[in-house]
SEVO-119396 format. One record per atom (N, C-alpha, C): residue in three letters; z, x, y. Coordinates in pm, whole numbers, plus 32768, in hexadecimal, padded with zeros to 4 digits. Example, Ala and Ser with C-alpha at 12.3 -4.5 7.8 and 13.67 -1.06 7.14 Angstrom:
BEGIN
ala830C85277DC7ala830C84CE7E3Eala830C85287EB6ser82C485057F1Fser82CA85577F96ser8313850A8003
//
This chain:
BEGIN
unk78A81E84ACB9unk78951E07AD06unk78321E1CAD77unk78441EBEADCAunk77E61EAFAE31unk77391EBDADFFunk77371EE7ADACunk76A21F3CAD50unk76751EABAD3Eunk76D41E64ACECunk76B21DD7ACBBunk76951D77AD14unk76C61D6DAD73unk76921CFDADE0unk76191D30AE18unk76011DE0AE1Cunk75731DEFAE81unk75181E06AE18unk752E1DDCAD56unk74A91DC2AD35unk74AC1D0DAD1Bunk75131CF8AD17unk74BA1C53AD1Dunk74901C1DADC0unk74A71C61AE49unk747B1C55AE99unk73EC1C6FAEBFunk73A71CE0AE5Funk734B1D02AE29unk72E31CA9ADEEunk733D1C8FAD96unk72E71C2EAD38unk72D11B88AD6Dunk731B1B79ADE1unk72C81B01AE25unk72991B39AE71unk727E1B8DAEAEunk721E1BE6AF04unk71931BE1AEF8unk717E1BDDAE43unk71331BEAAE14unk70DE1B68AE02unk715B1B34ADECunk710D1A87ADCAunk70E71A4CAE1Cunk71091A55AE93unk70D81A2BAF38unk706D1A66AF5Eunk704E1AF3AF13unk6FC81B14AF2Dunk6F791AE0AEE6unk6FA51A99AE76unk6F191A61AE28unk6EF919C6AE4Cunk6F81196DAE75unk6F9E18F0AEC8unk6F2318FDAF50unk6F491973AF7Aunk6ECE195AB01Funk6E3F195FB016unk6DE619A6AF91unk6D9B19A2AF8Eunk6D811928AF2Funk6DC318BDAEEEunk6D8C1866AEB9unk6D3D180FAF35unk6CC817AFAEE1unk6C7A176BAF3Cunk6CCD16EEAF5Eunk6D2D16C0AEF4unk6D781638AEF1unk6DE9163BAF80unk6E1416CFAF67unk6E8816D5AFD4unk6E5316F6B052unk6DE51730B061unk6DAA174AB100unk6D9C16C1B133unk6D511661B0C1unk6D2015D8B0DAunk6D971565B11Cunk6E1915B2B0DDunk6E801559B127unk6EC915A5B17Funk6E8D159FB1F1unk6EE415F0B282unk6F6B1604B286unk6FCF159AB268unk7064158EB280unk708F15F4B1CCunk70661610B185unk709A1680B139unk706216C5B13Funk6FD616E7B172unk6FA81771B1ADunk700E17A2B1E9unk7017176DB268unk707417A1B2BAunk711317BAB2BBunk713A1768B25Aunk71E01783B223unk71B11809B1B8unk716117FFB17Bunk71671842B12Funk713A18F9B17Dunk70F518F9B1BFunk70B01970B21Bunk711D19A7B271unk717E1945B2BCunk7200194FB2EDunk725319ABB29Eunk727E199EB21Eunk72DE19CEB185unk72741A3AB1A8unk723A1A55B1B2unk71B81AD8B158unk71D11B58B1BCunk71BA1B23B25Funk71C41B74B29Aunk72941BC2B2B9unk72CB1B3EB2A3unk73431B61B2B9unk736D1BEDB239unk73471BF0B1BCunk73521C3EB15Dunk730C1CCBB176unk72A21CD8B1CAunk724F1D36B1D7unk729B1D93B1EEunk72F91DCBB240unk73371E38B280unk73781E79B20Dunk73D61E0EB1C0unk74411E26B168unk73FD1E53B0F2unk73751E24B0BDunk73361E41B04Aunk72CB1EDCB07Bunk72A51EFCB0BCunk725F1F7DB106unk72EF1FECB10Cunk736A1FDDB132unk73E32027B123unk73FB2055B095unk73F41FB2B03Cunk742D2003AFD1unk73BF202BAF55unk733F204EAF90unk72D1207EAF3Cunk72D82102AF52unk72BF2100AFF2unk733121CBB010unk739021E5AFF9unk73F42183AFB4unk744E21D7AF7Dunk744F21EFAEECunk73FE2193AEB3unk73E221ACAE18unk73972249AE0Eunk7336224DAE81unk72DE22C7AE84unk733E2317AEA4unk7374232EAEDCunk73F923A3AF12unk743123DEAE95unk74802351AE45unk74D72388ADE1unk74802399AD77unk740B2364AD72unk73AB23C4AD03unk73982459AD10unk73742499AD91unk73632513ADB0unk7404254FAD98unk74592534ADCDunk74CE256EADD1unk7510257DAD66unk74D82521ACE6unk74ED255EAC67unk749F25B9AC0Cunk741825BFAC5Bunk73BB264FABF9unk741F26BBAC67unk743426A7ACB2unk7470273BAD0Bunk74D12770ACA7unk753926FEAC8Eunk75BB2723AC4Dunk75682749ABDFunk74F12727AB73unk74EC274CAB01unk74E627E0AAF1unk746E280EAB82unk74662886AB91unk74D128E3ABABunk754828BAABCEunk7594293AABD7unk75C729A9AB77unk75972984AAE2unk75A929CCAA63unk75332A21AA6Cunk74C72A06AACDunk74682A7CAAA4unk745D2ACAAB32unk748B2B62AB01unk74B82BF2AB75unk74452BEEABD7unk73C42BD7ABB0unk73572C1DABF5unk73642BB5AC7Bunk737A2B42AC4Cunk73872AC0ACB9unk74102A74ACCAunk74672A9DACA0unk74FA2A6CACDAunk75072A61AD67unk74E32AE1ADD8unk75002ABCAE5Dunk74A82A4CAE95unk74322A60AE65unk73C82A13AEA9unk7413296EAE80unk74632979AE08unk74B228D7ADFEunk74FF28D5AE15unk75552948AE56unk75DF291CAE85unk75A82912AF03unk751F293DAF47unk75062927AFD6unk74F9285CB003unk74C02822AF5Dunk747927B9AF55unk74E62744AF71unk755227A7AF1Cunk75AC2759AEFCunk76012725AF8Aunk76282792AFCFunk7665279DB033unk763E2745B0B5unk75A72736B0B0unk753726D6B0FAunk75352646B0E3unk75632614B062unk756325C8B040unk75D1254EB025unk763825B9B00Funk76C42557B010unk76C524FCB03Funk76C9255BB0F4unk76E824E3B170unk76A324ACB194unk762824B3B14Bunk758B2437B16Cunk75E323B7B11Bunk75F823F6B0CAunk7613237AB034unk7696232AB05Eunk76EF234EB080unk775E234FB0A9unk776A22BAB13Cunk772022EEB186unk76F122C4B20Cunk76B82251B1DFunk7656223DB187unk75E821D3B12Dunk76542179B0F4unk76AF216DB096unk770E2145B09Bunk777920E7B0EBunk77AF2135B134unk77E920F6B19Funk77952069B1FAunk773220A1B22Eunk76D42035B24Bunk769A1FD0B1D3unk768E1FC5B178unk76941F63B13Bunk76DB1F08B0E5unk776A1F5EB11Eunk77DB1F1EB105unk77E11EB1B17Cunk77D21EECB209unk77D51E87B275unk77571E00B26Funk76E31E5BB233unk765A1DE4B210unk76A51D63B1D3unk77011DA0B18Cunk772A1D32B0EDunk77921CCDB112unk77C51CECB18Eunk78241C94B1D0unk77F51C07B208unk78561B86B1C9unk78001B16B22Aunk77E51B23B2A7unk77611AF9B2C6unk77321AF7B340unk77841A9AB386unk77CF1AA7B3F8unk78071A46B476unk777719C0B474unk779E1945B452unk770818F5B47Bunk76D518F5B514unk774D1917B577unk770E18EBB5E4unk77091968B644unk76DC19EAB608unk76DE1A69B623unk763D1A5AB68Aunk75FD1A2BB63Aunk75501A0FB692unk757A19A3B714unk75A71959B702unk75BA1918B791unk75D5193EB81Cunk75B018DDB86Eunk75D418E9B913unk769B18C1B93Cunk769F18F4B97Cunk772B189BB98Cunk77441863BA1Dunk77A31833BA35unk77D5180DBA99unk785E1833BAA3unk78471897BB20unk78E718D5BB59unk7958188FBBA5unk79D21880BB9Dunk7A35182BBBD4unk7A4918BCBC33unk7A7F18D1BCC2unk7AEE1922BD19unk7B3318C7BD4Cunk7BC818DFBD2Dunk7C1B1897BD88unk7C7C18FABDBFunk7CC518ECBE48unk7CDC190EBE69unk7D7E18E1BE21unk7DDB1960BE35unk7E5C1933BDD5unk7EE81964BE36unk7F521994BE3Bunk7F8D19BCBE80unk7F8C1A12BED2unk7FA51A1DBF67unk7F971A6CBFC6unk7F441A68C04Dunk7F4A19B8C05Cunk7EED1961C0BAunk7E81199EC0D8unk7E8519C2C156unk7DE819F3C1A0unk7DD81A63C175unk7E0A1AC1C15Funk7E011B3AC0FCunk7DBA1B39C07Eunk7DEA1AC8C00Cunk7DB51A7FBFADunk7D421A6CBFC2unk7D2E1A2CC02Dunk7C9519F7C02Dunk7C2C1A46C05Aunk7C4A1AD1C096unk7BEE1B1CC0C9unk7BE51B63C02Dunk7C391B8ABFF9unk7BFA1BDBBF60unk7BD91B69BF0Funk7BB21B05BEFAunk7B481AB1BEAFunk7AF11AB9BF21unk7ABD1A96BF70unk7A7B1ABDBFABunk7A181B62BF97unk7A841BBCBF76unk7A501C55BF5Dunk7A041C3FBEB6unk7A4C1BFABE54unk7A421BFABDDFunk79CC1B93BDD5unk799D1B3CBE1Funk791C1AFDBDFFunk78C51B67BE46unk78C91BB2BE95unk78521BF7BED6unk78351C6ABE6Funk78B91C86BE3Funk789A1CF9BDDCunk78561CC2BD38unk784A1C57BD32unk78211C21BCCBunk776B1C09BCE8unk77751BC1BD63unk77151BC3BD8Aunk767D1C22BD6Cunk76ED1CCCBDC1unk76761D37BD98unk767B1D66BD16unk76FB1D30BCBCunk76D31D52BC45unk76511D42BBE2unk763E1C90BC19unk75BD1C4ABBE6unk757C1C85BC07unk75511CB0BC83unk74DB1CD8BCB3unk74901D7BBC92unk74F11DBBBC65unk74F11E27BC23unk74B11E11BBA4unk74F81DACBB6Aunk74B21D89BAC8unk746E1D12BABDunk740D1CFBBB3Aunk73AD1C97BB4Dunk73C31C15BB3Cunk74351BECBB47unk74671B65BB21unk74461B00BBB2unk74531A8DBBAFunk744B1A5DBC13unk74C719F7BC3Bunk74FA19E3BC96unk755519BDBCD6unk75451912BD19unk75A918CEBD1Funk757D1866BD64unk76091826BD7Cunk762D17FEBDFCunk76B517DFBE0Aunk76BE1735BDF3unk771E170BBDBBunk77271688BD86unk7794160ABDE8unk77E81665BE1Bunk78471621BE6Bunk78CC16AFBECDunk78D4167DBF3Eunk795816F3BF6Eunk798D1699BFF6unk7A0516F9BFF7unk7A7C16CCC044unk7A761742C095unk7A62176FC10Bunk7A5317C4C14Bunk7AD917AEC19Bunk7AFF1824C1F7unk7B8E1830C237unk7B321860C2C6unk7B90186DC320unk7B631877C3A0unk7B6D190FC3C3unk7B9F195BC364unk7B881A01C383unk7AFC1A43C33Cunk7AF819DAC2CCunk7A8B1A00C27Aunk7A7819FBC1F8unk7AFC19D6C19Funk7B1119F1C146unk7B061987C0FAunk7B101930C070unk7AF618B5C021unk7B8B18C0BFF2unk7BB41823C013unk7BFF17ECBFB8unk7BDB17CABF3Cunk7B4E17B0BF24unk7B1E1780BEBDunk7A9017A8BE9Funk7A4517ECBE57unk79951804BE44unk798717D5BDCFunk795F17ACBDB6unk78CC1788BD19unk784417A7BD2Cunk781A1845BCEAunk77AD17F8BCDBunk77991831BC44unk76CF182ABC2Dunk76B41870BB9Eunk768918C8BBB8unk766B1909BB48unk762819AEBB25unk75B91976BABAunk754C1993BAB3unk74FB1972BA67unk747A1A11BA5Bunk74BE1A00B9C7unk744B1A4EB976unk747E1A92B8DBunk73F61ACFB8AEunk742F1AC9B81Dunk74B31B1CB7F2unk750F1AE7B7C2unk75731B52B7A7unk75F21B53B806unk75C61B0EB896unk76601ADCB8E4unk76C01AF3B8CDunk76DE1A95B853unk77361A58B813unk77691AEBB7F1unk77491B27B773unk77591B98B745unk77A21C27B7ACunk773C1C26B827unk77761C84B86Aunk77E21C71B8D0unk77FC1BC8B8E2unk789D1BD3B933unk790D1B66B8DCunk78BA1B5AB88Eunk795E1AE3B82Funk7A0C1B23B83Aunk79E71BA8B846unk7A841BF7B841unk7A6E1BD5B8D3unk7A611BD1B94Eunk7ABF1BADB99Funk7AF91B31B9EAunk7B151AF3B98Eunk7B6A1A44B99Aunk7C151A9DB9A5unk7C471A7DBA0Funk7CCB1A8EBA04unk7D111AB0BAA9unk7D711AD5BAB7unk7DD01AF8BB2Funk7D831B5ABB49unk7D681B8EBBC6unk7D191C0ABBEBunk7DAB1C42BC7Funk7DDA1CC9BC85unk7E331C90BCECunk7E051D27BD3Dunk7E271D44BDDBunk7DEC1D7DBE43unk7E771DB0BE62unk7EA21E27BE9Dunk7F0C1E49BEC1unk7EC81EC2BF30unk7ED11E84BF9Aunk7ED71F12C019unk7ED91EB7C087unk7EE81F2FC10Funk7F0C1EBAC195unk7EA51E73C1D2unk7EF21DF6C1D3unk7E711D9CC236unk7E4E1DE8C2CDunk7DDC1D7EC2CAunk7DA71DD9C353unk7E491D78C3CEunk7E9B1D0CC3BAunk7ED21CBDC402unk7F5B1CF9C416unk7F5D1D4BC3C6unk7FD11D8EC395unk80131DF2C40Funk802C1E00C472unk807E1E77C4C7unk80C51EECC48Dunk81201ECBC425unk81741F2FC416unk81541F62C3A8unk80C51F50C37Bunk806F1FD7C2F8unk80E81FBFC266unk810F1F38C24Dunk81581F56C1D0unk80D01F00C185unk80D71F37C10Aunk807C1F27C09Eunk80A61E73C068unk80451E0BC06Aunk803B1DAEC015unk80151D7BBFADunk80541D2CBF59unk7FF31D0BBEC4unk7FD21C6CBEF1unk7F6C1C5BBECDunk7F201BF9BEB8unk7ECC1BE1BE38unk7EB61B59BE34unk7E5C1B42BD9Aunk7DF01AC8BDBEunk7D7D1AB1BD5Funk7D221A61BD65unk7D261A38BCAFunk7CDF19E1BC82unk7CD519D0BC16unk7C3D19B9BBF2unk7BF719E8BB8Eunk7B7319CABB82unk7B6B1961BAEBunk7B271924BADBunk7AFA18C0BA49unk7A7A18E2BA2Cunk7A5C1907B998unk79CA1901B96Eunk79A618A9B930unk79361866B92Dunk791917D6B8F9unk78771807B8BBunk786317F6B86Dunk77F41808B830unk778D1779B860unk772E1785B874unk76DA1712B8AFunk76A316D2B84Aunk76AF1640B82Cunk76A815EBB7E9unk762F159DB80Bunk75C415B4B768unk754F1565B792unk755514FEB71Funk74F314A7B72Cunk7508140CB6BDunk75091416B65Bunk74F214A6B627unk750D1474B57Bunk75A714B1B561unk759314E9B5D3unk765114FFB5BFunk76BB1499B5C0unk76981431B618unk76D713D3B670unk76BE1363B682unk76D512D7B63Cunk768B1260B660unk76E01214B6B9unk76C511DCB750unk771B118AB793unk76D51123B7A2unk772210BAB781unk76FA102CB79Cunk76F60FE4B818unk76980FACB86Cunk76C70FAEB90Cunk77410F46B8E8unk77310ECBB891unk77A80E67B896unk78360EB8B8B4unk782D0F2FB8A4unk78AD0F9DB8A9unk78E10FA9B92Bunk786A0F83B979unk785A0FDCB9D2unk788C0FB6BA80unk78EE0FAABAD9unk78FE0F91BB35unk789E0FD5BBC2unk78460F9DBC01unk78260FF8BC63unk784B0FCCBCFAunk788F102BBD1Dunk78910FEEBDC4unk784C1026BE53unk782D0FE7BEB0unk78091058BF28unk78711042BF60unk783D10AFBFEBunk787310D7C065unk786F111DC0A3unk788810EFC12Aunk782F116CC1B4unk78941214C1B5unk7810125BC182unk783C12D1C19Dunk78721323C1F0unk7908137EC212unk795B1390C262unk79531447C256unk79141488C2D1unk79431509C2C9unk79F81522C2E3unk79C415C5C2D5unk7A67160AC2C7unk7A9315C7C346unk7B3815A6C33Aunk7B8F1563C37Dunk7B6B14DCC380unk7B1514A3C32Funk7B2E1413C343unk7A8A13DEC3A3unk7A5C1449C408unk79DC13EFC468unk798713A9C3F4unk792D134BC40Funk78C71343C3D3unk78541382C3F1unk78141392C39Eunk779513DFC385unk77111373C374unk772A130BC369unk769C12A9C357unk7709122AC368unk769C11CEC38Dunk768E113FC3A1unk769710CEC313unk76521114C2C6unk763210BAC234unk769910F7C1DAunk769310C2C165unk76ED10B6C0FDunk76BC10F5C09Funk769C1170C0D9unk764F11D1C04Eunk76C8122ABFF4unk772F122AC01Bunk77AA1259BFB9unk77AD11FEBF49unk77BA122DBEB6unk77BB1208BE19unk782D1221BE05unk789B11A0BDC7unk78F611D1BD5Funk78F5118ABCEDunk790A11D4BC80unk78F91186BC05unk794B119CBBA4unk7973112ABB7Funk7A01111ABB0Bunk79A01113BAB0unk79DD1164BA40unk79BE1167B98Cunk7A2F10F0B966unk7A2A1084B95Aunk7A91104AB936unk7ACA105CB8BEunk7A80106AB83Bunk7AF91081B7E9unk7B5310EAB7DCunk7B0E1168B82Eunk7B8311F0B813unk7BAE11F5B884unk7BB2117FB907unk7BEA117CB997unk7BBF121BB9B1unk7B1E1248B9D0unk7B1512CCB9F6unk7AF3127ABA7Aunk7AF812ECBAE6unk7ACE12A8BB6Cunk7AAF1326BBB8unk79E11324BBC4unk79D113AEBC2Dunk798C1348BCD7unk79711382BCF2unk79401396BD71unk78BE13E7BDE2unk784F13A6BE12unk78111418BE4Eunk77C813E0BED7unk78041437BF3Aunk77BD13FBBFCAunk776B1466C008unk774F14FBBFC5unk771E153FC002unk767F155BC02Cunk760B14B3BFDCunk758914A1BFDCunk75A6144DC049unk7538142AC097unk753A13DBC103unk74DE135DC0ABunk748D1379C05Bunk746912E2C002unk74BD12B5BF85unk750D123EBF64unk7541120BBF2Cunk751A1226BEA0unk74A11207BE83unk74561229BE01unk748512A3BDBEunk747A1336BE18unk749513BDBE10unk754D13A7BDD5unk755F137CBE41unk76181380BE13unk76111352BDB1unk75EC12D0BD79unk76131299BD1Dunk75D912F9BC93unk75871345BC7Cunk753D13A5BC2Aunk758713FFBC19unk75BE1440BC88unk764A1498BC76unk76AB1480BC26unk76E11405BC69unk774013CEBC36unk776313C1BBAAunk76E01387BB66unk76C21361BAF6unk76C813FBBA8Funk76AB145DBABFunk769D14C5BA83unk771C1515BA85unk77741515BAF5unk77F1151ABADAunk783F14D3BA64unk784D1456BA95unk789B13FCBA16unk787B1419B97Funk77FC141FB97Aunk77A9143BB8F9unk780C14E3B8C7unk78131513B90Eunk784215BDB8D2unk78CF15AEB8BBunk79231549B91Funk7999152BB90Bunk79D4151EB893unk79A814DBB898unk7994144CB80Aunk79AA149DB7A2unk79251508B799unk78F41550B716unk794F15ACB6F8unk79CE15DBB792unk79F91653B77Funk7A641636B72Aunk7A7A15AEB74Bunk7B0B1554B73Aunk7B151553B6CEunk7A9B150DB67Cunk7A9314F8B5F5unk7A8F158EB56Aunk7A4515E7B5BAunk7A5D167AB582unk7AF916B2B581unk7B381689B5E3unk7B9E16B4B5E0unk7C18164DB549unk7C0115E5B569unk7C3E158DB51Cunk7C3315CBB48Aunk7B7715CDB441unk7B7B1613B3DFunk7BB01693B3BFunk7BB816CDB40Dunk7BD4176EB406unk7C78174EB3DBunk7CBD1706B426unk7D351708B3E1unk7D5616B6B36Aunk7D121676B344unk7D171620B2EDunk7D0816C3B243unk7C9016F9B25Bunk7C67175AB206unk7CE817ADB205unk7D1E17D0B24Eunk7D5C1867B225unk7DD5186DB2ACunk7E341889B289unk7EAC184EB2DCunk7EA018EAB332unk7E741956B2FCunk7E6719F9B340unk7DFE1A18B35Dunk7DD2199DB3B4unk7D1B19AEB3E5unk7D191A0FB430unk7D9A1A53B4B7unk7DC61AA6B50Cunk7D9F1B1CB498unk7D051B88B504unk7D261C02B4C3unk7D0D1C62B524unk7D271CE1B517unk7D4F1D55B557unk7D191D49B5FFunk7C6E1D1DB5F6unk7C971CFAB696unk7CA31C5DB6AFunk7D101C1DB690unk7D4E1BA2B6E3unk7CCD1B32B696unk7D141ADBB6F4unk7CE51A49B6D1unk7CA51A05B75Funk7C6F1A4FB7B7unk7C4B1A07B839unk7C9619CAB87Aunk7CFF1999B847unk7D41192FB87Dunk7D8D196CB924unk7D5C18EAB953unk7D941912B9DCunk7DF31968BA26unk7E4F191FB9B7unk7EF61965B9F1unk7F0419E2B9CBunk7E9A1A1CB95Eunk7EBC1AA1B935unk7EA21B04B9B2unk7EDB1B6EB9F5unk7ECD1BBABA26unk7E8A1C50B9F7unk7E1D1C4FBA0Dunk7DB61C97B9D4unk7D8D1D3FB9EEunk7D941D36BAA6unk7D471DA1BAD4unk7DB21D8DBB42unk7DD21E23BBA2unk7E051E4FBC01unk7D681EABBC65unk7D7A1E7DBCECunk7D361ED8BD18unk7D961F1FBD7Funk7DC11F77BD83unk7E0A1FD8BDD5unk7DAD2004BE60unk7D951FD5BEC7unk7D7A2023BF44unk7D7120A2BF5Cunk7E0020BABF83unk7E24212ABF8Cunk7E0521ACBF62unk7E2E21A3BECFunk7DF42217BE6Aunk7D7F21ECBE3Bunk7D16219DBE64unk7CAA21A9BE3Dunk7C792194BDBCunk7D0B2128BD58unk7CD22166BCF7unk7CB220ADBCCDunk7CA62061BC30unk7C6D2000BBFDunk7CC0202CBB6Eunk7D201FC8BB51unk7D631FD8BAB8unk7D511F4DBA90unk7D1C1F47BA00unk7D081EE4B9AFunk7D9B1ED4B930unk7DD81E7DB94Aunk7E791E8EB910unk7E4D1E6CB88Bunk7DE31E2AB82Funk7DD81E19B7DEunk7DB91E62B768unk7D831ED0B79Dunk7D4A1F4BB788unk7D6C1FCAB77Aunk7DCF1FC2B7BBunk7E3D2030B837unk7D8B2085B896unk7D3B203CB898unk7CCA20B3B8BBunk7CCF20B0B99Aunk7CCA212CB98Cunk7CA62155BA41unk7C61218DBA8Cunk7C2E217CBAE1unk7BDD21BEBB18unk7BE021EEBBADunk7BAC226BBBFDunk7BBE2259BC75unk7B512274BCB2unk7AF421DCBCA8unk7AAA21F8BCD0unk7A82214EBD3Dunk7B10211BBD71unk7AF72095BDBDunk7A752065BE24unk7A5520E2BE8Funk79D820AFBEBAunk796F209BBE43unk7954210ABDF0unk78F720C0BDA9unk78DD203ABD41unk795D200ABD38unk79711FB6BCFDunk797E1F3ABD23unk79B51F24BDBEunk798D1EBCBE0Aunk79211E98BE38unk788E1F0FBE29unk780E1EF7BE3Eunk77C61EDCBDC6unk78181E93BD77unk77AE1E4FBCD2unk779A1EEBBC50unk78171F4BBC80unk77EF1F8ABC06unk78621F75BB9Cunk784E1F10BB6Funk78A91F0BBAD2unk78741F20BA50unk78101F77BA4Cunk77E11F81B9DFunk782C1FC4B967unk78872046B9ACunk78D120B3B94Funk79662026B945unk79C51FF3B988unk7A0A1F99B956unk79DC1F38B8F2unk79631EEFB90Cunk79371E80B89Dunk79031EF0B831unk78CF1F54B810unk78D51F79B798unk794B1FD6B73Dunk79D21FC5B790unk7A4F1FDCB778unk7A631F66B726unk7A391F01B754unk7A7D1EB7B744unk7A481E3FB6DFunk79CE1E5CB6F0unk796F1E44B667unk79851E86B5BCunk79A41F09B5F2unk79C21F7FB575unk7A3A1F59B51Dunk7AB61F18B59Funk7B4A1EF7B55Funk7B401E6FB51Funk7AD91E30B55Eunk7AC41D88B4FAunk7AA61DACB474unk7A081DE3B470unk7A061E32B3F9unk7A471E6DB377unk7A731EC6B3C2unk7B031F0DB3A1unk7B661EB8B34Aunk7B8E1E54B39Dunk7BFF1DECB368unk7BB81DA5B2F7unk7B4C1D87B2F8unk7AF41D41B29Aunk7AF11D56B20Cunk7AC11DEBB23Dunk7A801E1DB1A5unk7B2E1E53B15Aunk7BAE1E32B1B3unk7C401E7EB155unk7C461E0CB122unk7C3E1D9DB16Eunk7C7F1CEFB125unk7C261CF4B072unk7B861D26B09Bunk7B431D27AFFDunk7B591D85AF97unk7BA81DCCAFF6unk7BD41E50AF76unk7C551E41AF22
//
């Protein structure tokens, strides 16, 4: 089955190369480009398994040679070289062969809320958007805050914003869930250790061919924008809220000082809402054990522990740990997200076996 899918993957490989150089299909842009799209997406997976055809070609003159004395070591040397090339070749195009996530290339938009453990709560969402923050910036993404609820120590009751760039999506979709903090507040006198939690949402960012909204749908309201505790912050009515009326979604954004801006926000929120809502709906509709090895995003799941104290970061889904918390509160999640990438995987390729 696997041999068989990576030669008929092949063999449209092939046909897309003869599709791009026709004059008829260059001549029509919109299947040029669907079609050039398919061509390049195949490239990786079809270059893998041409080295591995070449691999297991060589690795069977080796084996032929081991009946002849003069050159047996020189093929048991070949052989020995070669296994775990072949082996390795394999594995990766077992993962090539897996459906692609569709919204793995996208930007997203991050939910932090702050969850049990009041002002405490809100200073680690607070920690967990900053650490997200330098994550982007590490992997060149760009950042843009969409809406927040700030607290008077410092911390958010509430942040939105996006992450934008290729692959977003891909490199934080595993962390939608309960995130919880356990060590002493700085408010704390008598040094006993607290747990606290925040909750994060991943929303994949929703553009129009994903998403059609009808304005007739569409409720919009203003109103004068109010900093933390309630002051106002402007005179005019540049705060946006907007009802989706048929799925009663309802976001919010006062943090542009021009109305236009909010309302653009706004709109781009609801839009991901919407899309996440409706992904979710299908997903259960398909397969009642959509839940696999790492979780389902879902809010309430309790996901990750960060321990203070001992310094350390446990992912419960995983059982995986680490002790390495400063660096991990300064945007390095790279060794967790490919924990945790490996176990999606992982779970993937047992369900096809």
């Amino acid at each position: 089955m696997f041999l068989g899918k990576l030669e008929n993957t092949e063999k449209r490989f092939l046909e897309l190369e003869k599709l791009l150089s026709s004059p008829e299909i260059i001549a029509d842009q919109e299947k040029f480009q669907s079609y050039s799209k398919e061509f390049s997406g195949l490239r990786e997976i079809i270059e893998k398994y041409r080295n591995y055809k070449k691999i297991h070609n060589e690795l069977k003159e080796a084996e032929a040679m081991l009946g002849e004395t003069e050159l047996k070591e020189l093929a048991e040397n070949e052989i020995s070289r070669l296994k775990p090339e072949l082996e390795k070749l394999a594995k990766d195009l077992e993962i090539l062969l897996l459906p692609k996530d569709p919204f793995d290339d996208k930007n997203i938009i991050m939910e932090i809320r702050a969850g049990t453990g009041g002002e405490e709560a809100a200073l680690f969402a607070g920690e967990l958007f900053r650490m997200y923050v330098r994550f982007a910036e590490k992997h060149n993404f760009k950042t843009e805050t969409i809406s927040r609820n700030e607290t008077g120590l410092g911390g958010y009751k509430e942040i939105i914003f996006s992450v934008m760039g290729k692959g977003a999506y891909s490199q934080l979709k595993y962390e939608g869930g309960t995130h919880r903090v356990q060590r002493v507040p700085a408010t704390e006198s008598g040094g006993r250790i607290h747990t606290s939690a925040a909750t994060v949402a991943i929303l994949p960012e929703a553009e129009d061919v994903d998403l059609k909204i009808e304005d007739k749908d569409l409720r919009i309201d203003t109103y004068r924008a109010s900093g933390a505790g309630g002051q106002h912050v402007n005179k005019t009515d540049s705060a946006v809220r907007i009802t989706h009326i048929p799925t009663n979604t309802v976001v919010a954004c006062q943090d542009e000082r021009s109305q236009y801006q909010n309302r653009m926000k706004a709109m781009k929120l609801l839009k991901s809402r919407i899309l996440q809502a409706k992904e979710e709906a299908e997903h259960k509709k398909r397969s009642a054990a959509r839940k696999i090895m790492v979780g389902t995003g879902d809010r309430s799941e309790k996901i990750r522990t960060y321990n203070f104290p001992q310094g350390r970061i446990t992912d419960h889904r995983i059982g995986f740990t680490v002790y390495k918390l400063e660096q991990f509160m300064d945007g390095d999640l790279d060794e967790i997200i490919q924990a945790l990438t490996s176990a999606d995987q992982t779970a993937k390729l047992n369900k096809l076996t």
